[in-house]
C-alpha positions in Angstrom: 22.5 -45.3 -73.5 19.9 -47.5 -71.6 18.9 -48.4 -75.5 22.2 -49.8 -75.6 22.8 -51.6 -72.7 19.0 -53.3 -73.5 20.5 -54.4 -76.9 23.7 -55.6 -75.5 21.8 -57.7 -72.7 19.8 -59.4 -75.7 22.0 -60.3 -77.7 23.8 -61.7 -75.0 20.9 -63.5 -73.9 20.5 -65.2 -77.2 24.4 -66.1 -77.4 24.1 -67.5 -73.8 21.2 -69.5 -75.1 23.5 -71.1 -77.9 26.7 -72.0 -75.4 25.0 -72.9 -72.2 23.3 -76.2 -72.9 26.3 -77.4 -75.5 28.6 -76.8 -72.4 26.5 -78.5 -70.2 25.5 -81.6 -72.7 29.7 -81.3 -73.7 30.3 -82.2 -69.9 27.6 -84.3 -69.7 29.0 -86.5 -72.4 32.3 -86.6 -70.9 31.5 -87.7 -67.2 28.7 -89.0 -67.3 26.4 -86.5 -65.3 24.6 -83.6 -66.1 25.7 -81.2 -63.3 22.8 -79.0 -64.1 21.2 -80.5 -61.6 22.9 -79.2 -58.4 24.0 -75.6 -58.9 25.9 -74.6 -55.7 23.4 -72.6 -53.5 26.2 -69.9 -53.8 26.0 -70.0 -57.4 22.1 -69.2 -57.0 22.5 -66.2 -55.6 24.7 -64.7 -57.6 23.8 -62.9 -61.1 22.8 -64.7 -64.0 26.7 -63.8 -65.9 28.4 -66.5 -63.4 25.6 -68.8 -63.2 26.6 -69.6 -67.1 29.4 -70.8 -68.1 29.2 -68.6 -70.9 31.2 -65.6 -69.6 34.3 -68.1 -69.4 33.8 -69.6 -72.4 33.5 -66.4 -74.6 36.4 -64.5 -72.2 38.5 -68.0 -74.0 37.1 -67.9 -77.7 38.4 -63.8 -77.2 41.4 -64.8 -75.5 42.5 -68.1 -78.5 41.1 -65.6 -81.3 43.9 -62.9 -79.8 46.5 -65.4 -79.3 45.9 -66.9 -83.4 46.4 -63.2 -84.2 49.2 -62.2 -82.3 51.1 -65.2 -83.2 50.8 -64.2 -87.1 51.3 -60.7 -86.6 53.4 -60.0 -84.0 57.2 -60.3 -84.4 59.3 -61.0 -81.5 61.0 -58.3 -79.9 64.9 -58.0 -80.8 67.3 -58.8 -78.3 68.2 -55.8 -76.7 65.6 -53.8 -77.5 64.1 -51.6 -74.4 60.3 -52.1 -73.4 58.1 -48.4 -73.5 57.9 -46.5 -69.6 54.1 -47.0 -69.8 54.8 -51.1 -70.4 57.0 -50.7 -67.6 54.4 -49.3 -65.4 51.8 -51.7 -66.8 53.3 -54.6 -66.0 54.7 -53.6 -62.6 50.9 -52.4 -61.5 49.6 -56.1 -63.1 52.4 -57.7 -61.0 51.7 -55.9 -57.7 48.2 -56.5 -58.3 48.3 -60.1 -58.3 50.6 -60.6 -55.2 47.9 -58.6 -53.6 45.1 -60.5 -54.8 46.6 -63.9 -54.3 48.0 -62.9 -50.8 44.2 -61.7 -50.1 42.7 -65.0 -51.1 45.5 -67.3 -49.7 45.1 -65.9 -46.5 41.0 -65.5 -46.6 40.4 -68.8 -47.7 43.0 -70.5 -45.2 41.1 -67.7 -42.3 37.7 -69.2 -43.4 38.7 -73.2 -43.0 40.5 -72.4 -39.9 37.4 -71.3 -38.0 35.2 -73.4 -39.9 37.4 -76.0 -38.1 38.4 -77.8 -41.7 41.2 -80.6 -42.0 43.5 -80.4 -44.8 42.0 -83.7 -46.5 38.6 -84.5 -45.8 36.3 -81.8 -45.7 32.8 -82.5 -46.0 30.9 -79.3 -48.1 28.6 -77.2 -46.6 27.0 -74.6 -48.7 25.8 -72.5 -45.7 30.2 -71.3 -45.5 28.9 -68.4 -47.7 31.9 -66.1 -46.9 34.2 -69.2 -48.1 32.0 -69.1 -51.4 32.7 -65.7 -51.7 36.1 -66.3 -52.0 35.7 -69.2 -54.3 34.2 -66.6 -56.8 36.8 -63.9 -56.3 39.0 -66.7 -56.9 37.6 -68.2 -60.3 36.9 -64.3 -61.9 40.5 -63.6 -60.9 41.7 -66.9 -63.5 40.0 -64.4 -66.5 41.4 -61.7 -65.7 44.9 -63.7 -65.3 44.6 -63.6 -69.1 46.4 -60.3 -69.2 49.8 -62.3 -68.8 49.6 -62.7 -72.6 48.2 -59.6 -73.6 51.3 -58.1 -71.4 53.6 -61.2 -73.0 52.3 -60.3 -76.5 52.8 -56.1 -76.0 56.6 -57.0 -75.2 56.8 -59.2 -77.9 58.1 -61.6 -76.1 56.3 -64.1 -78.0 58.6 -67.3 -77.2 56.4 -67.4 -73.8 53.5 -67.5 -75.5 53.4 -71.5 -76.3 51.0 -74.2 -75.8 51.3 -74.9 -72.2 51.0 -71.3 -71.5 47.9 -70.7 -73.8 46.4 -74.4 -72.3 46.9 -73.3 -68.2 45.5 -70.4 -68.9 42.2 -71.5 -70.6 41.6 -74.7 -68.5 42.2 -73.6 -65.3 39.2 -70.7 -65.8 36.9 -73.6 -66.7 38.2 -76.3 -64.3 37.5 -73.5 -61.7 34.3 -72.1 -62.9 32.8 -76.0 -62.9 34.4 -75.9 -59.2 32.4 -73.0 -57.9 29.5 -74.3 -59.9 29.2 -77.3 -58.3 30.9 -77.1 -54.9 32.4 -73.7 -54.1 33.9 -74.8 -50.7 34.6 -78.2 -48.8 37.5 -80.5 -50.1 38.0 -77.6 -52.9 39.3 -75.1 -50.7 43.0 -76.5 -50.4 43.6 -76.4 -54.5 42.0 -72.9 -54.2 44.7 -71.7 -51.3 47.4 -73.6 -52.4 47.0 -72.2 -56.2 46.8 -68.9 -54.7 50.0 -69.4 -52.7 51.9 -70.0 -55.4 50.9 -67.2 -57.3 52.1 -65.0 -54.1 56.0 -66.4 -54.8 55.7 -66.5 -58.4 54.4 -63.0 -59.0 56.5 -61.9 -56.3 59.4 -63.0 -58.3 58.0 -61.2 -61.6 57.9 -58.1 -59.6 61.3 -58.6 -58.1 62.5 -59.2 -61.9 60.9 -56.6 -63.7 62.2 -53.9 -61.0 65.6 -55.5 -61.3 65.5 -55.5 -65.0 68.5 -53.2 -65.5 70.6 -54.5 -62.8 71.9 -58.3 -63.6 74.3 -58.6 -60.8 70.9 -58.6 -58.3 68.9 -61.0 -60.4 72.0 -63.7 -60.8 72.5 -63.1 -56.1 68.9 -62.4 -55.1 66.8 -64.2 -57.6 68.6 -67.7 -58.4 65.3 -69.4 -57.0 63.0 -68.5 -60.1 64.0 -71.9 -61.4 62.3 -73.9 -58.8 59.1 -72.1 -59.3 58.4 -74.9 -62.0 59.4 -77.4 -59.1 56.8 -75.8 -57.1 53.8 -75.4 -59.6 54.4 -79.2 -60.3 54.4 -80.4 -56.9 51.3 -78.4 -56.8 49.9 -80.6 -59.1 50.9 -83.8 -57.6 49.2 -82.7 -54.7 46.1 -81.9 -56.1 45.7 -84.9 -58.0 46.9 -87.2 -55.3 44.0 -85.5 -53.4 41.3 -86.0 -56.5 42.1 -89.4 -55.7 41.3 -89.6 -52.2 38.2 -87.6 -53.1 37.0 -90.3 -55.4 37.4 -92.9 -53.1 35.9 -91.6 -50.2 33.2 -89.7 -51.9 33.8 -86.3 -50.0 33.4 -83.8 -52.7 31.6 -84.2 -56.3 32.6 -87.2 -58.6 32.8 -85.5 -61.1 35.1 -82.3 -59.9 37.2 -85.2 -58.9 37.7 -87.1 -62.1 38.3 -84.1 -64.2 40.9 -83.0 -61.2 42.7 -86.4 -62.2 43.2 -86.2 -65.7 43.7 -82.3 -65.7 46.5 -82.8 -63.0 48.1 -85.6 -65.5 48.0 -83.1 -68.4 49.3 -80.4 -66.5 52.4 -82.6 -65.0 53.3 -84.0 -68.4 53.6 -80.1 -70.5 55.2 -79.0 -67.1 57.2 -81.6 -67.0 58.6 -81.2 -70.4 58.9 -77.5 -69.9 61.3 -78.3 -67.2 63.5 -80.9 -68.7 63.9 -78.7 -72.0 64.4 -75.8 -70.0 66.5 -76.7 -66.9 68.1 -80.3 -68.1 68.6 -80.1 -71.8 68.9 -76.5 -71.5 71.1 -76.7 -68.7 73.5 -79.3 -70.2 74.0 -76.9 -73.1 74.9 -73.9 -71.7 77.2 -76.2 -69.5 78.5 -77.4 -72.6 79.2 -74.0 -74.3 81.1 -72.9 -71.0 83.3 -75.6 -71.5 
């Protein structure tokens, strides 16, 4: 066994040799900086697998390859058709786990600025707030093992959620945040970090809520009318957080280039969310008013 684990551990070694410095020189190119050069002091005392950026990019190679796959193989589900008890159970022990996790880092992250004495904009970084780095990497690992959405997405067959925005979020958001708790895994990041963990509190709350409620329509249509606005919600997220990239740059409280990429990611993000929402909930509204009538 030890054998094994030695030959895993090399060959990983020599993979991690091949994607670390294109990552680095890739980013390099793109900003302007090679942030190589001021790894987070939480960062350095962690194990070699985070201090890479290769676990996130391989855990996305695996995730796209699976995704290419499933969308070739995998037919989608007929309407009607009922979902295995040990799917069920799956995806209600995914959802419960998620409200707990996000409710745990919501609450320790906002705990941790509150006596650190943080403003909401601001925040200068200070990498002796270990305990706030700690959640910063709870926080990232959590956005790889969010990739079971699809997996869970793809073993209903409900393979009409799995579309480009959904694949992109996914995949970018576990970079954007690796490169976060790279560089600066605390000071002006820690409101994105609560606030994206807030939202995940309602909105797997309300998957919970809907996959217990599954068989009974009558309590979705009275008790869960609000799953619409969840969209609303994620977007004005995003408004937010690229409202306060901005600031950021300006003033020069957190790194340049965290900040940049913040601003164009939060423009991407807006504009496939945005269309999700007007296909969705105003063209799709209008013709299902239509049909009514």
């Amino acid at each position: 066994m030890q054998e094994v684990v030695q030959v895993v551990q090399a060959k990983w070694a020599e993979w991690d040799a091949i994607v670390d410095p294109i990552v680095f020189q890739g980013i390099e190119k793109v900003f302007g900086e090679d942030i190589r050069k001021y790894p987070s002091l939480a960062l350095r005392q962690q194990s070699k697998l985070i201090q890479s950026p290769t676990l996130v990019v391989t855990s996305s190679l695996f995730y796209v390859l699976f995704v290419s796959v499933a969308k070739l193989v995998v037919n989608q589900k007929p309407k009607g058709a009922k979902d295995p008890q040990w799917l069920k159970n799956l995806v209600f022990v995914h959802n419960v786990f998620l409200v707990v996790l996000s409710t745990y880092m919501a609450g320790g992250i906002a705990n941790e600025v509150y006596k650190n004495g943080y403003s909401l904009w601001g925040s200068p970084y200070n990498e002796k707030e270990t305990e706030l780095a700690r959640f910063f990497l709870i926080f990232t690992l959590s956005k790889l093992y969010e990739y079971l959405d699809t997996v869970i997405m793809v073993l209903k067959r409900n393979m009409y959620q799995v579309t480009f925005l959904h694949c992109y979020h996914h995949v970018s958001v576990s970079f954007f945040w690796w490169m976060a708790y790279y560089i600066m895994p605390g000071g002006e990041g820690w409101l994105g970090a609560a606030l994206n963990s807030f939202v995940h509190v309602i909105m797997y709350s309300y998957y919970l809520l809907a996959t217990l409620s599954s068989n009974n329509p009558s309590f979705r249509k009275k008790y869960l009318w609000w799953g619409r606005y969840l969209t609303t919600f994620q977007m004005l997220q995003f408004v937010e957080n690229g409202l306060h990239c901005v600031y950021m740059l300006r003033n020069k409280t957190y790194s340049a280039v965290m900040a940049k990429f913040g601003v164009y990611y939060m423009v991407t993000l807006l504009f496939l969310f945005g269309n999700f929402f007007v296909r969705k909930y105003v063209l799709g509204g209008s013709k299902s008013k239509a049909k009514r009538q």
